[in-house]
C-alpha positions as semicolon CSV with decimal commas, in nm:
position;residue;x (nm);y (nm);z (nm)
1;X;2,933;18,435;16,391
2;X;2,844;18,663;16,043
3;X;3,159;18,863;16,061
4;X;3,334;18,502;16,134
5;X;3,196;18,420;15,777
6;X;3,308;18,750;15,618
7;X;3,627;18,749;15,745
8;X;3,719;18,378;15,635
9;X;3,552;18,501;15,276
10;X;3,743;18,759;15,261
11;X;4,052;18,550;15,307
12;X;3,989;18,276;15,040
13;X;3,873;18,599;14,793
14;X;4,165;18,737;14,858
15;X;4,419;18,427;14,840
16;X;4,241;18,316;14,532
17;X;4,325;18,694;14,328
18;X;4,664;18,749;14,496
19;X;4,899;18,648;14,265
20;X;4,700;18,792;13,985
21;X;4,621;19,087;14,141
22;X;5,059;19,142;14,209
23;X;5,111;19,094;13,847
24;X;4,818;19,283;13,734
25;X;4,955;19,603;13,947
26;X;5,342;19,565;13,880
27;X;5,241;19,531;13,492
28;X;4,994;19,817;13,513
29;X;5,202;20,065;13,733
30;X;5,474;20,043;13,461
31;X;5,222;20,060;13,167
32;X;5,121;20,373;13,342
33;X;5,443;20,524;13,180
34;X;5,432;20,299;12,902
35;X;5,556;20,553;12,638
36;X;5,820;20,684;12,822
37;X;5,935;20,315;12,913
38;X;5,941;20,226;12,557
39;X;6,130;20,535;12,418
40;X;6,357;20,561;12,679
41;X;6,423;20,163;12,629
42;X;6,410;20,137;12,273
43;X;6,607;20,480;12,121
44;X;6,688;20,349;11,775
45;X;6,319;20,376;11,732
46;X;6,322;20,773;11,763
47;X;6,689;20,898;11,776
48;X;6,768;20,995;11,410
49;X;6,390;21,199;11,346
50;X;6,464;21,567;11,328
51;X;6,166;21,819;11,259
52;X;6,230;21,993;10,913
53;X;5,982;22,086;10,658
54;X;5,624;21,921;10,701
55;X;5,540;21,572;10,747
56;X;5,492;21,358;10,464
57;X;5,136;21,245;10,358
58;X;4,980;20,960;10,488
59;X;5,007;20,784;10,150
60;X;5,362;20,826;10,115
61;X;5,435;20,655;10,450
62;X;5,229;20,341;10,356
63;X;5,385;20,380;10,010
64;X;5,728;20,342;10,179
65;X;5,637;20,082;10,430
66;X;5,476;19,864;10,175
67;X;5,793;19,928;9,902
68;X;6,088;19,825;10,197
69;X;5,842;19,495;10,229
70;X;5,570;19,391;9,922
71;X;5,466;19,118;10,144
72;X;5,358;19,378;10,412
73;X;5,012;19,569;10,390
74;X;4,960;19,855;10,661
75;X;4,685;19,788;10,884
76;X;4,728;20,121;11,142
77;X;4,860;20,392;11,075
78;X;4,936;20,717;11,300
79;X;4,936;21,008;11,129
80;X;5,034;21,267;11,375
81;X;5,337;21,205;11,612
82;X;5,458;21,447;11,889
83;X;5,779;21,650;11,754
84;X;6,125;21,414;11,757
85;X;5,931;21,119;11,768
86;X;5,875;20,860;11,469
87;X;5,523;20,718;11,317
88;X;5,428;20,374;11,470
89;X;5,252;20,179;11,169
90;X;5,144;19,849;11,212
91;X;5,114;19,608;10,945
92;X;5,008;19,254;10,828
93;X;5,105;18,985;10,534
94;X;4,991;19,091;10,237
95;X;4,683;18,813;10,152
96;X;4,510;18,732;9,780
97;X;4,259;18,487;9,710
98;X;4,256;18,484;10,125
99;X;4,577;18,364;10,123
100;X;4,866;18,522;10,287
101;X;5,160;18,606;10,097
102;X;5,370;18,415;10,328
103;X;5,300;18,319;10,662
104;X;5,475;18,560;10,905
105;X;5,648;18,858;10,833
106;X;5,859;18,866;11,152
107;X;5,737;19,210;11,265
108;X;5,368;19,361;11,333
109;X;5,516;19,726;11,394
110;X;5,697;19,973;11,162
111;X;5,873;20,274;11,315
112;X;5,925;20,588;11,068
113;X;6,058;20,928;11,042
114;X;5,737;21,131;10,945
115;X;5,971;21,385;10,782
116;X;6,150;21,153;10,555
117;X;6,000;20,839;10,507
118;X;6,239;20,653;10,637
119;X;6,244;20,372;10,805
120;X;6,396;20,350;11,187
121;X;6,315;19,988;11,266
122;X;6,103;19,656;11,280
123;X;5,957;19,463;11,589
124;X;5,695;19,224;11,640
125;X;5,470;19,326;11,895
126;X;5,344;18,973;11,957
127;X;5,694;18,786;12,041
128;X;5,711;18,761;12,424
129;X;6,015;18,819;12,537
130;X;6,177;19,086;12,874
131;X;6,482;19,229;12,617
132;X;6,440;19,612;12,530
133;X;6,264;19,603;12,206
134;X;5,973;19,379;12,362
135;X;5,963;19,461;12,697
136;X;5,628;19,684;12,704
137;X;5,461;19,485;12,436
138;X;5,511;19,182;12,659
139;X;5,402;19,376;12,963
140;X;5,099;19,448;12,805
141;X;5,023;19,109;12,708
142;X;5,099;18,943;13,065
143;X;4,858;19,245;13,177
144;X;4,537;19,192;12,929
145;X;4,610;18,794;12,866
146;X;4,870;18,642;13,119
147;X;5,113;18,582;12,810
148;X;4,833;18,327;12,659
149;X;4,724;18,370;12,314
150;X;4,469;18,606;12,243
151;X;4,232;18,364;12,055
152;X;4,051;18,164;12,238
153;X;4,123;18,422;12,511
154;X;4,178;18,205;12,819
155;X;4,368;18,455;12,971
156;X;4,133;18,717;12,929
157;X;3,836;18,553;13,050
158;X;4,051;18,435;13,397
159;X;4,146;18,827;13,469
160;X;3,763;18,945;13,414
161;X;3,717;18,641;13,656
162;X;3,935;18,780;13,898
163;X;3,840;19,108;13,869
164;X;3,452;18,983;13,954
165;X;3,637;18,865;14,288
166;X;3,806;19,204;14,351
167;X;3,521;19,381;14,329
168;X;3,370;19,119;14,585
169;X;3,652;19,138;14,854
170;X;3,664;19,523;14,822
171;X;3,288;19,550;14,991
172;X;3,377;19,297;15,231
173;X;3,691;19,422;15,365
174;X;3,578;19,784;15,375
175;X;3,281;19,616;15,599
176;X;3,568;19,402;15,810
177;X;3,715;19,745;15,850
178;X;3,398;19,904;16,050
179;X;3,429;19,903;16,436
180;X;3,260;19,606;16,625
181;X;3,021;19,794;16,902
182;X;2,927;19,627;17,275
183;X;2,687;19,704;17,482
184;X;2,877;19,742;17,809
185;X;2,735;19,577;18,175
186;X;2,436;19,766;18,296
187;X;2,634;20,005;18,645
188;X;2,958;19,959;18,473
189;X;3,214;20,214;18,469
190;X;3,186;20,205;18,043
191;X;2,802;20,236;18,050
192;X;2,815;20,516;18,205
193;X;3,051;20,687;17,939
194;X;2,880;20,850;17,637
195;X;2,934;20,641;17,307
196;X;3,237;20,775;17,082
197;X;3,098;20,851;16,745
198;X;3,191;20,651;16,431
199;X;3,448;20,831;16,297
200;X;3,645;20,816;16,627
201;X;3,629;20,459;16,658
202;X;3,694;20,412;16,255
203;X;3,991;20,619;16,288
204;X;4,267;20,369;16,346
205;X;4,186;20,183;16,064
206;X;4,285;20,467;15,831
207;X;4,637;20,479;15,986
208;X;4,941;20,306;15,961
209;X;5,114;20,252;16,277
210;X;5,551;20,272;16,274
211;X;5,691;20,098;16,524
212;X;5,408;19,821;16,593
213;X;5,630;19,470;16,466
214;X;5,601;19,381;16,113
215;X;5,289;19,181;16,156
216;X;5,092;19,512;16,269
217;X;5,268;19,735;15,975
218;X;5,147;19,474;15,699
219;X;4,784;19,471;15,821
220;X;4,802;19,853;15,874
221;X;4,893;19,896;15,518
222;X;4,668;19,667;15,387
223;X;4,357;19,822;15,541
224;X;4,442;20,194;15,539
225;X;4,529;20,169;15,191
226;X;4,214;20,013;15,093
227;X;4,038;20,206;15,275
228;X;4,203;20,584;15,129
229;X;4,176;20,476;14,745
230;X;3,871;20,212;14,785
231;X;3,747;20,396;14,491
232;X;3,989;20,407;14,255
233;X;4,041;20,039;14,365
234;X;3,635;19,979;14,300
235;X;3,667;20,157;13,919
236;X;3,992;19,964;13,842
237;X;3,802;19,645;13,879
238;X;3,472;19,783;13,759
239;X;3,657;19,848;13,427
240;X;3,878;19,532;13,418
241;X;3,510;19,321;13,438
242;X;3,404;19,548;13,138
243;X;3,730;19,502;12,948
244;X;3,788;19,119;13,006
245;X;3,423;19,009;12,955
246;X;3,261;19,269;12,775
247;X;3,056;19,044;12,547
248;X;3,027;18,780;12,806
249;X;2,901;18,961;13,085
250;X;2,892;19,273;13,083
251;X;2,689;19,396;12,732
252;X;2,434;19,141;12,795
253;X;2,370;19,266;13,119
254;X;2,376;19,624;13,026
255;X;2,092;19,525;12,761
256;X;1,873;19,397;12,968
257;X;1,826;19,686;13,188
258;X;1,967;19,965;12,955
259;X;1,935;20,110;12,583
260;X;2,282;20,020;12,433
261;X;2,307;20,148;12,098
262;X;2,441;19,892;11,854
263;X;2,776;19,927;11,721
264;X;2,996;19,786;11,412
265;X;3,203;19,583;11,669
266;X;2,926;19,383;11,834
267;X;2,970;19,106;11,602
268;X;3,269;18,910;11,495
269;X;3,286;18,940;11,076
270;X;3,648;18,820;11,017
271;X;3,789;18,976;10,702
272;X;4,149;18,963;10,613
273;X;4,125;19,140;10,290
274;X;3,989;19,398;10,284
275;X;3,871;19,553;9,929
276;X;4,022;19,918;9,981
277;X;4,338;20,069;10,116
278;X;4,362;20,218;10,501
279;X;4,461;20,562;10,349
280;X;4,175;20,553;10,080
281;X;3,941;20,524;10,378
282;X;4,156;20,779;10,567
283;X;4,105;21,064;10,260
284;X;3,676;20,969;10,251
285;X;3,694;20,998;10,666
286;X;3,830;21,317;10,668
287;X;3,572;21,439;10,372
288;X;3,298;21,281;10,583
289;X;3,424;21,511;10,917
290;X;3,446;21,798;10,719
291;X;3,064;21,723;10,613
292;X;3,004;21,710;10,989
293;X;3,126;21,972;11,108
294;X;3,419;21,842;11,285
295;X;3,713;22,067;11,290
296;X;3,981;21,794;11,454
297;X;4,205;21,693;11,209
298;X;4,239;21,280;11,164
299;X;4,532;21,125;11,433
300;X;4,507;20,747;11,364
301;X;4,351;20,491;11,120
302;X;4,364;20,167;11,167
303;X;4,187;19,795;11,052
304;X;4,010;19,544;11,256
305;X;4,040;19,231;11,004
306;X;3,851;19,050;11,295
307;X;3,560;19,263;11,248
308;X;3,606;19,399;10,872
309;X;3,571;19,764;11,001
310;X;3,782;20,086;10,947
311;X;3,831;20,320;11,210
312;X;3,924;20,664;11,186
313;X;4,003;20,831;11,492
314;X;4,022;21,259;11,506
315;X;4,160;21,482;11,780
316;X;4,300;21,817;11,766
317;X;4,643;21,655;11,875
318;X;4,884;21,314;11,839
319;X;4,712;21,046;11,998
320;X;5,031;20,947;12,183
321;X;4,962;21,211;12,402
322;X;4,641;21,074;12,556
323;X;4,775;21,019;12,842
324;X;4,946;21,297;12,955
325;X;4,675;21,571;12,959
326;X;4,415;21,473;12,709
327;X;4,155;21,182;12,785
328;X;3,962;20,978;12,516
329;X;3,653;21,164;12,545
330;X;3,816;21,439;12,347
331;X;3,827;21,228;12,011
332;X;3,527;21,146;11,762
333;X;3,549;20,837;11,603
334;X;3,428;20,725;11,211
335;X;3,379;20,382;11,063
336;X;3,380;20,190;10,796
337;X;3,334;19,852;10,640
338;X;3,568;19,647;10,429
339;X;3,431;19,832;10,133
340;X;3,460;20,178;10,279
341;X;3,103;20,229;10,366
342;X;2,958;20,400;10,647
343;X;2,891;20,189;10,906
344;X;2,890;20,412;11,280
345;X;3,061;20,690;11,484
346;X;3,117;20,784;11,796
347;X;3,088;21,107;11,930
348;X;3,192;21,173;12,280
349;X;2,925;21,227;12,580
350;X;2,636;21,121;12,328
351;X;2,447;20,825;12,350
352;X;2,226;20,655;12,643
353;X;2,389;20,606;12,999
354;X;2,473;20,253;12,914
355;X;2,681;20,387;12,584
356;X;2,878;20,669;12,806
357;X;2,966;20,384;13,094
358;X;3,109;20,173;12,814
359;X;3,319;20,481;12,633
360;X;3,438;20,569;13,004
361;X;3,597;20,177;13,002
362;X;3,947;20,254;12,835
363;X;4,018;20,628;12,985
364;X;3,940;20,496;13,347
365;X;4,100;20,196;13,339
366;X;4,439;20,366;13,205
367;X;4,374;20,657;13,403
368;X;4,438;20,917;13,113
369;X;4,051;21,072;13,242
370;X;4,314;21,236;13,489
371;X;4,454;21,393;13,240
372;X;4,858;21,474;13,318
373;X;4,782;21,323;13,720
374;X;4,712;20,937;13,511
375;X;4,991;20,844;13,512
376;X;5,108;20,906;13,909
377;X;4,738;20,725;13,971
378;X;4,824;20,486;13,743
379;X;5,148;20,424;13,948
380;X;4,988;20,440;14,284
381;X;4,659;20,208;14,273
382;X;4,916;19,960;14,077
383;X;5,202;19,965;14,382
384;X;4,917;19,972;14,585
385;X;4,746;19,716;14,419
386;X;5,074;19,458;14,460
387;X;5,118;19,557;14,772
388;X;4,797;19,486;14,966
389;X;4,827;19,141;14,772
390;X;5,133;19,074;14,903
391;X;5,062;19,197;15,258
392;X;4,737;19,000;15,246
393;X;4,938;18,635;15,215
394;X;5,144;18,748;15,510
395;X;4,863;18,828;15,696
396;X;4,694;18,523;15,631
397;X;5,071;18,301;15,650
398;X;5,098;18,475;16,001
399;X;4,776;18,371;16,122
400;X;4,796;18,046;15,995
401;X;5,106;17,956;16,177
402;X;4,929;18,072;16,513
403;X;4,629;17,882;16,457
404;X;4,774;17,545;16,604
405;X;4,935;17,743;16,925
406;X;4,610;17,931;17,005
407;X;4,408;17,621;16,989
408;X;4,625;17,509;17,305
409;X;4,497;17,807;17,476
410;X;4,243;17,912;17,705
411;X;3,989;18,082;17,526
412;X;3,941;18,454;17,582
413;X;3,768;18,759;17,456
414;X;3,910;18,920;17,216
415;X;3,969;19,318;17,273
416;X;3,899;19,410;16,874
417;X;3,881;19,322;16,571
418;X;4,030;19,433;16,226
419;X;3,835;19,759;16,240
420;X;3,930;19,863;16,570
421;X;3,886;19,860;16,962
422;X;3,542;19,670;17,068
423;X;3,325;19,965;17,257
C-alpha cells in the first residue's frame, strides 16, 4: 500500500515537471557550450580582430561606444578578452533628469575590437528570436524565464517551482528503485536459500537492458540514469531552487538557521542614473585591490541600475574563460554605490557556511566548478535530464493504455517491482 502511494507520487511529480524539465535540459546542454555556440554562429562578431600592439584602455572603448551612439551609456564592460576575440560591452539609453534619451536603442550589446576600437556589431540581447545573432540570448531566456519578461518574473518563480518538485521526485524514485524483500513460506525451497545481499538484488536497476522491447529500454534508461548521476541531478535542482527563488525561499530560510552576511544586493534600490562613469569606478576598484593586496588584475565591470551598485570583478585571466578550466571561486569581487562608494566584496571561500553555499550557486549550476570537464557535464545531466522526461511520459502513456485491459484480468502477484525481482 505505501510504495502504491510513492509510486503514483512519483508519477504526477514527474508528469507535472516533464515538459519543463525537457526544455530546461535541451536549453542547458547547449548553454553548456554557450560561447562556442555563439562564436561559431555569429562570426561577424569576432572575424576581423587581429592581436597587434596592446589593447586599448578601458576608457577609450567606452569613449568609442558612447561616440558611434550619444544616446548609449555603457553599463558592462569586459576588459580582458581571450586573443582573436572582440570586447562584449553592454549598454543602456543614455537618461537625464531620469529620463531616457529615447526609449530604446535597438541593441543592449556592443561587440569591439580591443585593439582598435572599432566597432564589429550591434544586437539586442533581449529580442527573442531562433536566427543566428539571437539564438543563445534567447536560449538563455527560455532557460532562466520561459521567454516571459523578467519583471514581474513569472517565469522565474514557475522554474524554482519546478525545481522544488525535482528535488522531490529524485528521493522518491531513487526509493522506488530499492528491491521489494519477501519473506518466503516457512519449509520452502527459497527459505531455505541464504538472502542475496543488497547490492545483488539492486543491481539490475543500474543497467540498461538491449534487446528487452522498447517499453523495457525506456524504463531502463530512466532508472539507471537516475540512479548513476542522482547527484549531479540533486545539485542541478538544489541550485535552480537557489537561483529561481533566492529571495523568496531560499535566503529567508538560510537566515533563520544560518549567519548570512548581508550584501549590497539584498535590497532592490532602482537607480538608472547613476552619478559616476563605469570606468571612473573601474580606475578607484583597481586602486582599492592594489590597497588589498590583490594581485589579479580587473576582467569585468559592470552596473546593476536595479540595485544602484557597481561591481568590479578581478581574476588573473578573461572572464570568458570561466568555463573552460577556471571556476568562479577564483575571482574577488568589489562594490560600489551609485556614487562610487564602498559598499562590499567578496572574497572567495570566506564568509559563514550559509555565504559559501550561496557563492557555490552559479559555478555548480553551470558546471564551470569542473573546470575544462563543465561543459561535457553540462551536456550530459542536460541530455540526460530531457531524456528521463521524455521516457517518463512513455512510461506512464504505456501503462495507462494497459490499465483498462488488466482490470479485465484475474488478479495475480506480481514477480517485482521497479527496483527489481521480489526475494
Amino acid at each position: 500500500m505505501m510504495r502504491t502511494m510513492w509510486v503514483t507520487t512519483h508519477r504526477w511529480l514527474g508528469l507535472t515537471a516533464a515538459l519543463f524539465l525537457l526544455v530546461a535540459g535541451l536549453s542547458g546542454a547547449a548553454l553548456s557550450w554557450g560561447v562556442e555556440l555563439d562564436r561559431w554562429l555569429n562570426p561577424q562578431f569576432h572575424a576581423d580582430v587581429h592581436a597587434t600592439g596592446q589593447p586599448r584602455a578601458p576608457g577609450e572603448i567606452v569613449a568609442a561606444v558612447e561616440a558611434a551612439d550619444p544616446g548609449a551609456v555603457v553599463t558592462d564592460l569586459a576588459l580582458r578578452s581571450d586573443p582573436g576575440q572582440a570586447l562584449a560591452v553592454g549598454v543602456q539609453a543614455r537618461r537625464s533628469g531620469g529620463h531616457a534619451s529615447r526609449p530604446e536603442l535597438g541593441y543592449t550589446q556592443v561587440f569591439v575590437d580591443p585593439y582598435t576600437a572599432r566597432i564589429l556589431g550591434r544586437r539586442d540581447e533581449h529580442r527573442i528570436g531562433f536566427d543566428r545573432e539571437h539564438l543563445v540570448p534567447t536560449l538563455q531566456n527560455l532557460h532562466t524565464n520561459l521567454l516571459t519578461p523578467e519583471r514581474p518574473g513569472w517565469g522565474r518563480l514557475w522554474m524554482g517551482a519546478i525545481a522544488v518538485v525535482w528535488i522531490l521526485n529524485l528521493f522518491v524514485g531513487v526509493y522506488l528503485t530499492l528491491p521489494l524483500r519477501r519473506n518466503p513460506k516457512a519449509g520452502s525451497r527459497a527459505a531455505a536459500k541464504p538472502p542475496l545481499p543488497l547490492w545483488r538484488l539492486w543491481g539490475p536497476a543500474w543497467k540498461v537492458q538491449i534487446g528487452g522491447g522498447p517499453h523495457r529500454l525506456a524504463l531502463d534508461l530512466h532508472r539507471a540514469f537516475a540512479l548513476w548521476f542522482w547527484g549531479l541531478l540533486l545539485i542541478q535542482a538544489l541550485t535552480g531552487v537557489e537561483q529561481n527563488l533566492r529571495k523568496e525561499l531560499v535566503q529567508p530560510a538560510l537566515t533563520a538557521v544560518a549567519k548570512v552576511t548581508p550584501g549590497p544586493f539584498d535590497r532592490p534600490r532602482p537607480t538608472p542614473s547613476p552619478a559616476v562613469r563605469l570606468v571612473d569606478v573601474v580606475t578607484l576598484a583597481a586602486a582599492d585591490a592594489r590597497g588589498r593586496g590583490w594581485r589579479e588584475p580587473p576582467v569585468r565591470a559592470f552596473y546593476s541600475p536595479g540595485y544602484g551598485v557597481y561591481t568590479v570583478r578581478f581574476l588573473d585571466r578573461p572572464e570568458r574563460t570561466l568555463a573552460r578550466g577556471v571556476t568562479i571561486q577564483d575571482t574577488k569581487e568589489l562594490y560600489f554605490d551609485d556614487h562610487a562608494r564602498p559598499v562590499g566584496e567578496r572574497t572567495p571561500w570566506k564568509g559563514s557556511g550559509a555565504d559559501i553555499w550561496l557563492q557555490l550557486r552559479t559555478p555548480l549550476h553551470s558546471h564551470a566548478i569542473y573546470g575544462r570537464l563543465g561543459p561535457f557535464v553540462g551536456l550530459v545531466v542536460g541530455v540526460g535530464t530531457a531524456m528521463m522526461s521524455v521516457t517518463g511520459v512513455l512510461i506512464w502513456w504505456r501503462k495507462r493504455g494497459q490499465a483498462p485491459r488488466s482490470a479485465k484480468r484475474p488478479a495475480r502477484t506480481p514477480g517485482g517491482g521497479l527496483g527489481g525481482p521480489r526475494v
